[in-house]
N, C-alpha and C positions, 0 to 999 in steps of 0.2 A: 441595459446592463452589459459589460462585455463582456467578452469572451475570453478567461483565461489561458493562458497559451500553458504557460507553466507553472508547476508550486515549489515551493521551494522543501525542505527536508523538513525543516518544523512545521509548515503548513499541510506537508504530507501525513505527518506524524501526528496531529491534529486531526485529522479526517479519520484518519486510522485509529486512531485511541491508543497508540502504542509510541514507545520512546523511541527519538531519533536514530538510537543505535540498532534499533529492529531495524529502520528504513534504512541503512544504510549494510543492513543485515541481505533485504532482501532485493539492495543494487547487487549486492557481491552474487548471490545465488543467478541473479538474472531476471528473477520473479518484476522488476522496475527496470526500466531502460535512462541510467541518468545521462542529461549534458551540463556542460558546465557554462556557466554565461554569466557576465559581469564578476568574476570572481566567486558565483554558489553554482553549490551543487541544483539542478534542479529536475525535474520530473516529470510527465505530464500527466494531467489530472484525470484523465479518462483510462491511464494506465492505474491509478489509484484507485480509483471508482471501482475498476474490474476485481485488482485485488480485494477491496472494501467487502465486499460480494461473494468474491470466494469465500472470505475471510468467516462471516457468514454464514453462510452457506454450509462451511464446513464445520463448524459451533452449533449449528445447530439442527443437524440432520439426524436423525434416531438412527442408534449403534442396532447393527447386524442383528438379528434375533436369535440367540439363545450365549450372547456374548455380553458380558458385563462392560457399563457406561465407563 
């Protein structure tokens, strides 16, 4: 199987469970480093993976003790 280089913003967005406009939400912040090639926007999948992860991670880590969910 190969080795994907890049995805593209609905394949990111896909991975992610969230709508293109988030993925292009978090080019703007930095959180994604995009290039553009052939005409798309595109991403790389191991930057996604990581956000995947955070994303995660931070969903679902128990809130502070004696502070409401």
């Amino acid at each position: 199987m190969p080795t994907v280089e890049f995805l593209t913003i609905n394949e990111a967005a896909s991975i992610l469970k969230q709508d293109r406009k988030m993925v292009y939400y978090w080019i703007k912040q930095g959180k994604l480093t995009a290039f553009d090639r052939y005409g798309k926007t595109l991403v790389r999948p191991e930057e996604v993976e990581a956000l995947k992860a955070y994303l995660l991670a931070k969903h679902t880590a128990p809130s502070p003790s004696g502070q409401g969910s």
